[in-house]
Residue frames relative to the residue before (quaternion, step in Angstrom):
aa qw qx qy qz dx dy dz
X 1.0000 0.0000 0.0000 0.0000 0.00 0.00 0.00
X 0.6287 0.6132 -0.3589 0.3160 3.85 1.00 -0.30
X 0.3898 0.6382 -0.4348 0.5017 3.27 1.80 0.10
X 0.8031 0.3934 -0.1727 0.4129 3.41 0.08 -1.40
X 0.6443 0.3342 -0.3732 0.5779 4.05 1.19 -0.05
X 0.5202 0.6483 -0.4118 0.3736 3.16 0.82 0.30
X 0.6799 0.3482 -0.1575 0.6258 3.79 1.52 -0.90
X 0.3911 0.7252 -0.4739 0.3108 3.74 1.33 -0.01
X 0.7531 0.3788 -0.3188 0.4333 3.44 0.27 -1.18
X 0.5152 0.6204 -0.4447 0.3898 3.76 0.76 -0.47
X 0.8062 0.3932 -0.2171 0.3851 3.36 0.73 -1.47
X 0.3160 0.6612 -0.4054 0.5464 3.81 2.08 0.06
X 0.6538 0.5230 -0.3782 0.3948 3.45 0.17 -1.41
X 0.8362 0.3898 -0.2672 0.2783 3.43 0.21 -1.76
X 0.6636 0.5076 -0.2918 0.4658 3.34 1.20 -0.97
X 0.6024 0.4754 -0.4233 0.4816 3.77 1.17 -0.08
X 0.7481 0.3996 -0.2570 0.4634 3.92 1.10 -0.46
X 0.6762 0.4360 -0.2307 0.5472 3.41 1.68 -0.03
X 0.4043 0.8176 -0.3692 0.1781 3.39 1.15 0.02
X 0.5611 0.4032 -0.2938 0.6605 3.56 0.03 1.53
X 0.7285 0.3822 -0.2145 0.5265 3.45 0.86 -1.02
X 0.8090 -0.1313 -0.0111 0.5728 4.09 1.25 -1.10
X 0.2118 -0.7603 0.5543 0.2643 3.08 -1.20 0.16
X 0.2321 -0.8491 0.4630 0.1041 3.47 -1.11 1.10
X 0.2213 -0.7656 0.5975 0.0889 3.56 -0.08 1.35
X 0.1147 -0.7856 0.6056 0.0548 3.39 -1.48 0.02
X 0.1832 -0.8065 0.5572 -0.0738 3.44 -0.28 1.58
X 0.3115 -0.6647 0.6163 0.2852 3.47 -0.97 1.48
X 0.2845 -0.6792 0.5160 0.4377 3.87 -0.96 0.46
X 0.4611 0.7341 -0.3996 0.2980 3.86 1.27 -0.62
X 0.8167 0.3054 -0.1084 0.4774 3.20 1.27 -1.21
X 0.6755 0.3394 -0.3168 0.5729 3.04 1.60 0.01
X 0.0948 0.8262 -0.5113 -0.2167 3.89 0.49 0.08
X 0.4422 0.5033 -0.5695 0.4762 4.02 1.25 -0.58
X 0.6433 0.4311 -0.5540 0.3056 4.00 -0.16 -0.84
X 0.8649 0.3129 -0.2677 0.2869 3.58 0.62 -0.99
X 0.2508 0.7612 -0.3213 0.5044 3.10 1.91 0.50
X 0.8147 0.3277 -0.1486 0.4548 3.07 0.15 -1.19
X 0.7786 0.1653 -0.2241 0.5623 3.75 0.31 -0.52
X 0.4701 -0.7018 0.4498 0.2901 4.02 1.10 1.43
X 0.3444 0.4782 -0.7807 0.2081 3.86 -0.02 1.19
X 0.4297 -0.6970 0.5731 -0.0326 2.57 -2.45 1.57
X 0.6494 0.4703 0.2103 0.5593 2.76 2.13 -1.57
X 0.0904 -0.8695 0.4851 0.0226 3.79 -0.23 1.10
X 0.6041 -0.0586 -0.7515 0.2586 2.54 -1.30 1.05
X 0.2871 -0.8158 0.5017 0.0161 3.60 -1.00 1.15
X 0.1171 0.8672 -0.4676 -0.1249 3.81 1.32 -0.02
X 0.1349 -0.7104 0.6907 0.0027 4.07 -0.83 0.75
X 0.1438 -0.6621 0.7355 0.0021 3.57 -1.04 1.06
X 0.0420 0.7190 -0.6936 -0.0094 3.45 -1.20 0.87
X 0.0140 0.8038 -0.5926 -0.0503 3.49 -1.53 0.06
X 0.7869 -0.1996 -0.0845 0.5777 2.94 -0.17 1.75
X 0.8440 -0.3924 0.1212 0.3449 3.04 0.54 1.89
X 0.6950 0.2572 -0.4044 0.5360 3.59 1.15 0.19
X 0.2822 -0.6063 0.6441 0.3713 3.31 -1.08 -0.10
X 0.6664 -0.5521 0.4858 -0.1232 2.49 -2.46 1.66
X 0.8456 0.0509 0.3041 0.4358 2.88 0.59 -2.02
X 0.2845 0.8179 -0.4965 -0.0591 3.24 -0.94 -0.46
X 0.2031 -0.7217 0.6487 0.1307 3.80 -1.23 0.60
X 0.2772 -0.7560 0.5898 0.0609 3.42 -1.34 0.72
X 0.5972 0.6200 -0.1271 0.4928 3.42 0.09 0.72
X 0.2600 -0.7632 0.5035 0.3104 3.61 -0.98 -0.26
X 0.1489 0.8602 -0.4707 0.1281 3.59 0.24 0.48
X 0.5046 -0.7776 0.2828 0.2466 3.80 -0.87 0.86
X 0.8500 -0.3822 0.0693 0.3559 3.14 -1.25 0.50
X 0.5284 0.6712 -0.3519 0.3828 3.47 1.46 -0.72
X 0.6980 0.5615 -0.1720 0.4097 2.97 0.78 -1.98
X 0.6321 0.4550 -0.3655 0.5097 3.79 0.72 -0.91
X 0.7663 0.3980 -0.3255 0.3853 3.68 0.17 -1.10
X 0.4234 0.6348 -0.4475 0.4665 3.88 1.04 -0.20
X 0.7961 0.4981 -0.1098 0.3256 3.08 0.65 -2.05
X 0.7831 0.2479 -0.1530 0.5494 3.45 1.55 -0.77
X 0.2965 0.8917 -0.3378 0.0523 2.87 1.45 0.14
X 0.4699 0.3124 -0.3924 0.7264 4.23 1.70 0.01
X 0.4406 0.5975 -0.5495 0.3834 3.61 0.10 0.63
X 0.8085 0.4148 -0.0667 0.4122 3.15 0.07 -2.05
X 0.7367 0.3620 -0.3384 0.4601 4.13 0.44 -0.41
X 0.3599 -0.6842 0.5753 0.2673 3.45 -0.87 1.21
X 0.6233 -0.6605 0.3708 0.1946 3.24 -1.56 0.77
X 0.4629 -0.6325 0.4271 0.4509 3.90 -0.23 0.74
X 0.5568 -0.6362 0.4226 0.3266 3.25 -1.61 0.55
X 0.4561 0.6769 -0.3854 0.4305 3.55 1.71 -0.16
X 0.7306 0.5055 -0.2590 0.3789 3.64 1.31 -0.69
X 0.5715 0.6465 -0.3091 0.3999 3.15 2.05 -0.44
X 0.2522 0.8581 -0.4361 0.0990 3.81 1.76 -0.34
């Protein structure tokens, strides 16, 4: 398990500097195994980005804050209210 608390605080950061923009849930697979069943994770930390219910993205691995925000990076900025017309 010291892999996977190891990439925890990273994924704190983003959801504490993106807040409004995502929301980051966290799913034990131990206690959930259908969660990691179903979307075939082999490998923890597993990060899945959805939007509106599909999924987008995803990173295998633990890997630092840079690298994630690159990776989500039309993810993370809420949309102006001019775009919401």
């Amino acid at each position: 398990m010291r892999a996977l608390q190891d990439g925890l605080p990273v994924l704190d950061q983003i959801a504490a500097e993106h807040a409004g923009a995502v929301d980051v849930v966290k799913v034990n697979i131990d206690e959930n195994p259908q969660v990691a069943a179903e979307y075939g994770i082999t490998s923890i930390p597993a990060i899945y980005l959805f939007k509106d219910g599909a999924l987008k993205s995803s990173v295998v691995g633990a890997r630092p804050k840079r690298y994630l925000e690159k990776e989500f990076a039309q993810y993370l900025h809420q949309p102006s209210a001019e775009n919401h017309g």
